[in-house]
PDB file with one MODEL, atoms N, CA, C and O in Angstrom:
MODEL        1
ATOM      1  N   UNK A   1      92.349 107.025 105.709  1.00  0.00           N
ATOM      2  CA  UNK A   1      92.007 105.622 105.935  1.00  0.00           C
ATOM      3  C   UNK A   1      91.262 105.054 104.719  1.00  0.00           C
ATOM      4  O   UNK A   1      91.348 103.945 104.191  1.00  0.00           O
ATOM      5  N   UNK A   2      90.589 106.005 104.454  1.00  0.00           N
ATOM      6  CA  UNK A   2      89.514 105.104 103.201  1.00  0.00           C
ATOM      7  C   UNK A   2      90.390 105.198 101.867  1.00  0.00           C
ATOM      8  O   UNK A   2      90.052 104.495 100.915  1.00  0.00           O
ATOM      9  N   UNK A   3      91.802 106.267 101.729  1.00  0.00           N
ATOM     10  CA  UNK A   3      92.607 105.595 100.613  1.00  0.00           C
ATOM     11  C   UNK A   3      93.645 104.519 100.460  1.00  0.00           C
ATOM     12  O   UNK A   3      94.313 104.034  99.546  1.00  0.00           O
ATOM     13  N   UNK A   4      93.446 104.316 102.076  1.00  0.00           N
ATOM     14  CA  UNK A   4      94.390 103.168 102.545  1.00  0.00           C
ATOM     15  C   UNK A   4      93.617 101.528 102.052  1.00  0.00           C
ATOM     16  O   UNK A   4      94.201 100.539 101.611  1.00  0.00           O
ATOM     17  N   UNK A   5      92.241 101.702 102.304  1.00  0.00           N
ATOM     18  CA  UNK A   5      91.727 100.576 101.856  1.00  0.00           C
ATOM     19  C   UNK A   5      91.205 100.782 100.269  1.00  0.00           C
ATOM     20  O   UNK A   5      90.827  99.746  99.722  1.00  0.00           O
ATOM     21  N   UNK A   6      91.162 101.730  99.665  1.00  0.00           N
ATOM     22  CA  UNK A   6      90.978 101.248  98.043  1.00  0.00           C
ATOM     23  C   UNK A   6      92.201 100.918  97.756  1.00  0.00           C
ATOM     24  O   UNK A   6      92.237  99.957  96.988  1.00  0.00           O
ATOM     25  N   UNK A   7      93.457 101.419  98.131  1.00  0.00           N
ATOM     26  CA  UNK A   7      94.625 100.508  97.603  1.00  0.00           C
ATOM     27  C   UNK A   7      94.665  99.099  98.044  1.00  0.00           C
ATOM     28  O   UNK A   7      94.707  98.152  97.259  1.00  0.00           O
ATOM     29  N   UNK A   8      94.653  99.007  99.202  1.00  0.00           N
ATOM     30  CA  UNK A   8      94.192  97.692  99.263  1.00  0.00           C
ATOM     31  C   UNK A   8      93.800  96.687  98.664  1.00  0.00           C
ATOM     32  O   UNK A   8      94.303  95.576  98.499  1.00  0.00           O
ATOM     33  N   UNK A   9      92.156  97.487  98.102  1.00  0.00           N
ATOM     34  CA  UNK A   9      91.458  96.949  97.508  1.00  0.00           C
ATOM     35  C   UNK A   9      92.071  96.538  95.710  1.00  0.00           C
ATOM     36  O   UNK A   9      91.683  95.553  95.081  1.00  0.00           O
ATOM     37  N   UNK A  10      92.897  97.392  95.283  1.00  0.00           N
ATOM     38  CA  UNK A  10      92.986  97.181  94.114  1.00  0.00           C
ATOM     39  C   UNK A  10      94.602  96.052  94.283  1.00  0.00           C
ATOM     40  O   UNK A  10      95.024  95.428  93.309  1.00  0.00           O
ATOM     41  N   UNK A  11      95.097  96.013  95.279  1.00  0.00           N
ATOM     42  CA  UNK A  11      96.179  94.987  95.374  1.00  0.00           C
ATOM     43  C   UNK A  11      95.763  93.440  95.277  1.00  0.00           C
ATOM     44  O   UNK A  11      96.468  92.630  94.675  1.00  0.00           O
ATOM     45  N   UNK A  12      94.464  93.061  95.969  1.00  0.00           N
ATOM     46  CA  UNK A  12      94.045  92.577  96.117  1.00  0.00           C
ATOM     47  C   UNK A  12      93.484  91.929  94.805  1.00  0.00           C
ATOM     48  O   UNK A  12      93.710  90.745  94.556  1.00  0.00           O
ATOM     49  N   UNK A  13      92.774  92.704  94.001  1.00  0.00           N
ATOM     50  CA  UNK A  13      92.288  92.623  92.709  1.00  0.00           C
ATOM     51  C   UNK A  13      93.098  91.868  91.770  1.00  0.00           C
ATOM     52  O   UNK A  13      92.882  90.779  91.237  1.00  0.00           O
ATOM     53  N   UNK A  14      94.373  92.920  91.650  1.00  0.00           N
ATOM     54  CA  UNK A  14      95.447  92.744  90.960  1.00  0.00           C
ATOM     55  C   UNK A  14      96.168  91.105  91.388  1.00  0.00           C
ATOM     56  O   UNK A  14      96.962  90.587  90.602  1.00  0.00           O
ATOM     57  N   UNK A  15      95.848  90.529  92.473  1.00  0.00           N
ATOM     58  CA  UNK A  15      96.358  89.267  92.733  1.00  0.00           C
ATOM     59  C   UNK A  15      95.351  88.442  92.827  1.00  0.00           C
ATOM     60  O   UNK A  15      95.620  87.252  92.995  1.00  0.00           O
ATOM     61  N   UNK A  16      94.047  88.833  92.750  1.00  0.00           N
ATOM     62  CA  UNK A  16      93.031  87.576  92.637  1.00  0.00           C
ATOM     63  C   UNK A  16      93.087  87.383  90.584  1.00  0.00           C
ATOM     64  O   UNK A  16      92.973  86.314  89.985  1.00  0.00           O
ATOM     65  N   UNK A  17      93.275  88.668  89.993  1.00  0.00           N
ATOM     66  CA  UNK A  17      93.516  88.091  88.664  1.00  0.00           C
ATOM     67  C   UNK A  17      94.486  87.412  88.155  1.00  0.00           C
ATOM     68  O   UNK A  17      94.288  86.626  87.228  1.00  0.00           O
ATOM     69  N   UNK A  18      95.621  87.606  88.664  1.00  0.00           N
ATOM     70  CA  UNK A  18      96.904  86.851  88.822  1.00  0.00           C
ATOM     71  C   UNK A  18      96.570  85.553  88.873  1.00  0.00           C
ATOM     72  O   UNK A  18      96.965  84.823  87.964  1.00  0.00           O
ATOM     73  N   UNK A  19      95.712  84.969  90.037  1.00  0.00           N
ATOM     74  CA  UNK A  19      95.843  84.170  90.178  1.00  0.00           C
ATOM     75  C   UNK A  19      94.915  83.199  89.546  1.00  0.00           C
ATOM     76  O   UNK A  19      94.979  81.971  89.508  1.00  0.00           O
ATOM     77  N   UNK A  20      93.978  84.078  89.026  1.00  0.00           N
ATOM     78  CA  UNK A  20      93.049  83.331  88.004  1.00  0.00           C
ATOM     79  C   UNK A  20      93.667  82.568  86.236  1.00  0.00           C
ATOM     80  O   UNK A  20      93.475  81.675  85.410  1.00  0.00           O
ATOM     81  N   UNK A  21      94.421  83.666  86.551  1.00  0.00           N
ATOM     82  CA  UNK A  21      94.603  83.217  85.048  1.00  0.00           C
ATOM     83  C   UNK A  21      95.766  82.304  85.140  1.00  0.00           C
ATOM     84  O   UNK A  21      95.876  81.410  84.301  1.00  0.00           O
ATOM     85  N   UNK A  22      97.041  82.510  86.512  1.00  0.00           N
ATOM     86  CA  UNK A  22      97.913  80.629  86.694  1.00  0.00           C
ATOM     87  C   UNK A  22      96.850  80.178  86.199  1.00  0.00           C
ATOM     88  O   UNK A  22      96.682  80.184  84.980  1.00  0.00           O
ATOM     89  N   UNK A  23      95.448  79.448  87.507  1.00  0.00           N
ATOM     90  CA  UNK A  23      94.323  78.778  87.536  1.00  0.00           C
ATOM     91  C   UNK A  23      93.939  78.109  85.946  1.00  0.00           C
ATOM     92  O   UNK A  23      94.186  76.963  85.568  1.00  0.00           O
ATOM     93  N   UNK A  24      93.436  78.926  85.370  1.00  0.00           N
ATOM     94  CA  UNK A  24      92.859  78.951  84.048  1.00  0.00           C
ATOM     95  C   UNK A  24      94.095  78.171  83.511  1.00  0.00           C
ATOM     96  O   UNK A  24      93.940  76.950  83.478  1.00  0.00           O
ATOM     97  N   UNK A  25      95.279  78.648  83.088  1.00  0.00           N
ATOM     98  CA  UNK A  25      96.319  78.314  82.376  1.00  0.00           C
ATOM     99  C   UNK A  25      96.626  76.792  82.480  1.00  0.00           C
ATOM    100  O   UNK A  25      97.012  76.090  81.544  1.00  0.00           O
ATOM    101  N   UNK A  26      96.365  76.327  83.945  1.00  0.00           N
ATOM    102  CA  UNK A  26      96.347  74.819  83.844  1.00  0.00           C
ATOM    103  C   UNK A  26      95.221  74.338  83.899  1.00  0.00           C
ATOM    104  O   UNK A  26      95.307  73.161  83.546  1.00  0.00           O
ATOM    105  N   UNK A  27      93.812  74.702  84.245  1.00  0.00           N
ATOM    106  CA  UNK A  27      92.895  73.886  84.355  1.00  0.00           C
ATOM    107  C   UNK A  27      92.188  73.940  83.065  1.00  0.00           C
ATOM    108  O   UNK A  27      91.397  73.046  82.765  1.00  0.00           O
ATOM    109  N   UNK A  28      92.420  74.916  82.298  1.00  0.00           N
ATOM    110  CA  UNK A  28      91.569  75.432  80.540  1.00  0.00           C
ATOM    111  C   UNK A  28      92.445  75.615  80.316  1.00  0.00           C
ATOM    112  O   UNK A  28      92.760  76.761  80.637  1.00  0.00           O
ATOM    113  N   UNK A  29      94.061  74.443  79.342  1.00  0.00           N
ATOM    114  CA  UNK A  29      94.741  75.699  78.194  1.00  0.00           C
ATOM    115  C   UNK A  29      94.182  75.921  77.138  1.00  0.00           C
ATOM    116  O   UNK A  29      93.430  75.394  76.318  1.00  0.00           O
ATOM    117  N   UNK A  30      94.618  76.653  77.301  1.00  0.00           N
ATOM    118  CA  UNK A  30      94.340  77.869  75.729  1.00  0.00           C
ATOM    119  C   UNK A  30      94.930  76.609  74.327  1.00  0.00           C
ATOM    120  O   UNK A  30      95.557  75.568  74.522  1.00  0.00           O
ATOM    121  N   UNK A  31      94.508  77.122  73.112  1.00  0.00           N
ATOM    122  CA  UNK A  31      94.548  75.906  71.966  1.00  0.00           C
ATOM    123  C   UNK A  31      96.053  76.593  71.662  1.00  0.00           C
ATOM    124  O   UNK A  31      96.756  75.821  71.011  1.00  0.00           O
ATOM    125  N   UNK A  32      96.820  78.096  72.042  1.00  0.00           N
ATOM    126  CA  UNK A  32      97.779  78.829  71.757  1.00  0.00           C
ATOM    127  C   UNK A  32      99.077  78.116  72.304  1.00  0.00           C
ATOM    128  O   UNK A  32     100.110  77.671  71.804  1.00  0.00           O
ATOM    129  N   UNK A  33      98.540  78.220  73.553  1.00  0.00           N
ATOM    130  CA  UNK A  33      99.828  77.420  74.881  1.00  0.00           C
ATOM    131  C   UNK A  33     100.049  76.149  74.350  1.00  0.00           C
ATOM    132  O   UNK A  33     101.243  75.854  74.404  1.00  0.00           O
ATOM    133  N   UNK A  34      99.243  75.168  73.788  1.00  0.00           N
ATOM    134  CA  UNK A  34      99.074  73.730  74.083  1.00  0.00           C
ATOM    135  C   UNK A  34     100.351  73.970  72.554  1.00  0.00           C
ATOM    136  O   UNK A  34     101.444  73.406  72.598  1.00  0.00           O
ATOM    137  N   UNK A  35     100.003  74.725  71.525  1.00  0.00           N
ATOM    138  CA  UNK A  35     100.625  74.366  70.310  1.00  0.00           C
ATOM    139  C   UNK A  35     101.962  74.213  70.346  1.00  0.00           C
ATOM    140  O   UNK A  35     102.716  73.365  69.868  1.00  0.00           O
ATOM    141  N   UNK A  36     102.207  75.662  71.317  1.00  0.00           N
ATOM    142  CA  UNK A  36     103.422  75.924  71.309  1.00  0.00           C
ATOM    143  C   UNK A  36     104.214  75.079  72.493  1.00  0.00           C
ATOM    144  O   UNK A  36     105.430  75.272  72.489  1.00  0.00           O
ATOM    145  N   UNK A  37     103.894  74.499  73.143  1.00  0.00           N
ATOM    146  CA  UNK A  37     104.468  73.615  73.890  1.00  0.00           C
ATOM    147  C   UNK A  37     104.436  72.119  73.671  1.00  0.00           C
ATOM    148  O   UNK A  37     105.021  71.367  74.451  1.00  0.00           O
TER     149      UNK A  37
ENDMDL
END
């Protein structure tokens, strides 16, 4: 059970950073993104 929830836990992780950096990508672009687009 308790390796059932650190995977969990790291799925979880893995999609709250995901989703930070969409987030970031439109609310802060980068000076990189903006050039090239």
């Amino acid at each position: 059970m308790q390796g059932y929830k650190n995977s969990q836990k790291i799925v979880s992780n893995s999609e709250l950073s995901t989703f930070l950096k969409f987030w970031d990508r439109f609310s802060n672009p980068h000076p990189i993104l903006t050039i090239r687009s």
